[in-house]
C-alpha positions in Angstrom: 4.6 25.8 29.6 1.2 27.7 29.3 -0.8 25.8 26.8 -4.7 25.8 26.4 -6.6 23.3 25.4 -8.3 24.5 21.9 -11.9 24.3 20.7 -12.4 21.5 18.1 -12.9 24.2 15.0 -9.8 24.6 13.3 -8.1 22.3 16.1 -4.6 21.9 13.3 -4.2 26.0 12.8 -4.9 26.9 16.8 -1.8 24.4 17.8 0.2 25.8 15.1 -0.6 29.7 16.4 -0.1 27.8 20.0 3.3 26.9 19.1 4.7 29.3 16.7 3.6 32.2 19.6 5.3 30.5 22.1 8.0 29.8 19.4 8.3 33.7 18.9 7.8 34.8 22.7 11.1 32.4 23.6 9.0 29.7 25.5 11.8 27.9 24.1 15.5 28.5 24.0 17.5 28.3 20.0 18.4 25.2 20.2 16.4 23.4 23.0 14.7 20.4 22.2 10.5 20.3 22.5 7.6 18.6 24.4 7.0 15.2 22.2 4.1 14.8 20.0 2.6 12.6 22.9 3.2 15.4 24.9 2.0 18.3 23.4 -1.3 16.3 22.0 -2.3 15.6 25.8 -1.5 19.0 26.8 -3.7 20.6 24.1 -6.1 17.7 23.7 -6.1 16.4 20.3 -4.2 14.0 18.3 -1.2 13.5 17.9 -1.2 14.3 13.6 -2.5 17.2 14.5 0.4 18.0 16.5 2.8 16.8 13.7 0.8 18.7 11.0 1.6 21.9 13.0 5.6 21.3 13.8 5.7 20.5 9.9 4.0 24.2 9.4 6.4 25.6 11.8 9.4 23.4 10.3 8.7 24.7 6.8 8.8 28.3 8.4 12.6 27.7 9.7 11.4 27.8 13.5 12.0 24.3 14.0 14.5 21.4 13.0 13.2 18.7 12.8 15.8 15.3 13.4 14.7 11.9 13.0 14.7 9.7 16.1 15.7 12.8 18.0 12.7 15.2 18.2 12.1 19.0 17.1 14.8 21.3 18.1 13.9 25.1 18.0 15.9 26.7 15.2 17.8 30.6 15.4 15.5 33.2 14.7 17.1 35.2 12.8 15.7 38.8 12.2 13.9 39.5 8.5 12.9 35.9 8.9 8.9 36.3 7.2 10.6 39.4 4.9 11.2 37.1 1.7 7.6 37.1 1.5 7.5 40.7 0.0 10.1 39.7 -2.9 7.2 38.7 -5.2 5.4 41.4 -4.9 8.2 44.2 -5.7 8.6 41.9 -8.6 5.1 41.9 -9.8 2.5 44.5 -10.8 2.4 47.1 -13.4 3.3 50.1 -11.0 6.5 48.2 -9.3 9.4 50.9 -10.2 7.2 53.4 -8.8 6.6 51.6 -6.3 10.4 50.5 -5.4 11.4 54.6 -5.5 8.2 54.9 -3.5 9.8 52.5 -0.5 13.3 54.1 -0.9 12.1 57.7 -0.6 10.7 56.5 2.5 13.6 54.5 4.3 16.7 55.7 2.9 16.9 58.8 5.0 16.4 57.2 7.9 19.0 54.5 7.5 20.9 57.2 6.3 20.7 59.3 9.5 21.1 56.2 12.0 24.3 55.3 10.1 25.6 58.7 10.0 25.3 58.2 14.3 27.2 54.4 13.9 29.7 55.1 11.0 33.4 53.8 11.4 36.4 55.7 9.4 36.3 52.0 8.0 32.9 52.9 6.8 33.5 56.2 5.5 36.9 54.7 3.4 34.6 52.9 1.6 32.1 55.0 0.7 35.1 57.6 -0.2 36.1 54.7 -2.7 32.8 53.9 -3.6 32.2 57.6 -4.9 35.7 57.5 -7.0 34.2 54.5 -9.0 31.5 56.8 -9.9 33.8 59.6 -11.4 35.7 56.8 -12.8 32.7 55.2 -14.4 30.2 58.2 -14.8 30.4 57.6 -18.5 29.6 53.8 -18.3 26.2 53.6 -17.0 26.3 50.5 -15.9 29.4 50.5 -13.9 28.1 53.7 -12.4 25.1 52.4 -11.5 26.8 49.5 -9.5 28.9 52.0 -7.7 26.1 54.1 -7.1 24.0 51.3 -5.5 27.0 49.7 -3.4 27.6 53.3 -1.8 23.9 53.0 -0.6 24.4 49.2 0.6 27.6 50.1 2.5 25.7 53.5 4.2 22.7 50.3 4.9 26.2 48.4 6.6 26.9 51.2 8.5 23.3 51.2 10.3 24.5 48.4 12.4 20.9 47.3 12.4 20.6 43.7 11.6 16.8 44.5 10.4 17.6 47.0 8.1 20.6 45.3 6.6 18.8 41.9 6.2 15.8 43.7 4.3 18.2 45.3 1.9 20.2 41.9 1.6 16.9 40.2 0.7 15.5 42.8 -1.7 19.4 43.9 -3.2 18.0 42.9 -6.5 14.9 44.7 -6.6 16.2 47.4 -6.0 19.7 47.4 -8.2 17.3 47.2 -10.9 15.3 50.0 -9.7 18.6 51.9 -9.8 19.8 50.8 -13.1 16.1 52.1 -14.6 16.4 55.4 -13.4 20.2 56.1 -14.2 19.1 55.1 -17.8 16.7 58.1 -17.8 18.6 60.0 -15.2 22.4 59.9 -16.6 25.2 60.1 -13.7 24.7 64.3 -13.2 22.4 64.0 -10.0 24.0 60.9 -8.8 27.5 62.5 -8.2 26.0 65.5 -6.9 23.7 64.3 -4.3 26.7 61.5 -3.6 29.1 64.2 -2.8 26.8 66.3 -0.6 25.5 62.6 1.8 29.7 61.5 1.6 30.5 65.0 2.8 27.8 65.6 5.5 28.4 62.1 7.0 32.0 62.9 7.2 30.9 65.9 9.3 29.0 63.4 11.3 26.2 65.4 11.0 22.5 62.8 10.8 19.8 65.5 10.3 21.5 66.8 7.5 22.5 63.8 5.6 18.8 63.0 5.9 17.9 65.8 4.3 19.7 65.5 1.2 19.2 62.0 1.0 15.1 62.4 1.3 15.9 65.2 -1.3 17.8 62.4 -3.4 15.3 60.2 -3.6 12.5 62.6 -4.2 14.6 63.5 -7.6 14.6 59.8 -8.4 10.5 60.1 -8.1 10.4 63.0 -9.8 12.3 62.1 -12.7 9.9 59.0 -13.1 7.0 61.2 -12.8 8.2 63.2 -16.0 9.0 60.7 -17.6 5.6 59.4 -17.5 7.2 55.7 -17.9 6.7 52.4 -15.3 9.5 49.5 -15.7 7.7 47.7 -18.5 
């Protein structure tokens, strides 16, 4: 166990960067039980609250469990961990809609494309069902939108990527009624077309292309904010 000794500025925040690095770089194992506040205060030379102000930091954080008459266990880091920090901010701020369409136009394509490499026939049944909702429903908006925004949930599913799945769990909201906003404006025309072409190119198994139209999907969605001249307030 590599630990310094720390300068006597800031002496509560350096053990808490101490710990939470080592936390992060696996010094640890999930589950493993660590060094005891006697312990860890000689090792970095301070006291021992200022070794329990910084597991109460890193407790807060989820990266430790902390059991009483037991000790601080490390706790499963799981991936997306520090992204529920970034719900406020989609939430707040004039300019959020634009901004929302902003981040999809920027990742949707490439989750699109990794997918399109991963997908299952499991995968693609479900989009293929996901897409008859939306001729079922084109004429009620707000079923259509659901449909519309599970079939890009399940294409986020078929990314295998824990990451990208986990940030669209964690923001589904945010960006459901980003969605619902634009169909408003936008009617169910574009979202059946550019549907049809992503279902039809990932059935083809073919990434670069089903890139293509989704970037050219969610450049529409831009565009049709743009003329409309309109934010989500």
């Amino acid at each position: 166990m590599a630990i310094k000794q720390v300068k006597k500025e800031s002496v509560s925040e350096q053990v808490f960067e101490q710990l939470k690095q080592q936390l992060l770089n696996n010094e640890w194992k999930q589950g493993e039980k660590i060094p005891s506040e006697n312990v860890l205060a000689e090792a970095f030379g301070v006291s021992r609250v200022t070794v329990r102000q910084a597991i109460q930091k890193l407790t807060i954080l989820g990266l430790l469990e902390t059991r009483i008459g037991e000790g601080s266990f490390v706790q499963e880091i799981k991936p997306g961990l520090y992204m529920n920090t970034i719900i406020p901010t989609a939430y707040l701020g004039k300019g959020s809609l634009e901004e929302v369409l902003e981040f999809r136009w920027t990742i949707e394509g490439v989750v699109a494309e990794l997918a399109t490499e991963k997908i299952t026939e499991e995968d693609i049944s479900e989009l293929e069902n996901c897409y008859k909702e939306m001729e079922i429903y084109k004429d009620d908006l707000e079923k259509f939108s659901k449909a519309d925004f599970e079939f890009h949930i399940i294409i986020a599913n078929a990314s295998k990527n824990s990451l990208f799945i986990q940030l669209f769990n964690i923001i589904y909201d945010v960006l459901y009624n980003a969605m619902t906003k634009v169909v408003s404006k936008k009617g169910n025309s574009a979202g059946l077309y550019y549907h049809k072409l992503v279902l039809e190119s990932i059935k083809k198994r073919d990434p670069k292309e089903v890139r293509k139209i989704m970037d050219e999907h969610m450049l529409d969605n831009k565009r049709v904010f743009k003329k409309n001249g309109e934010n989500e307030e």
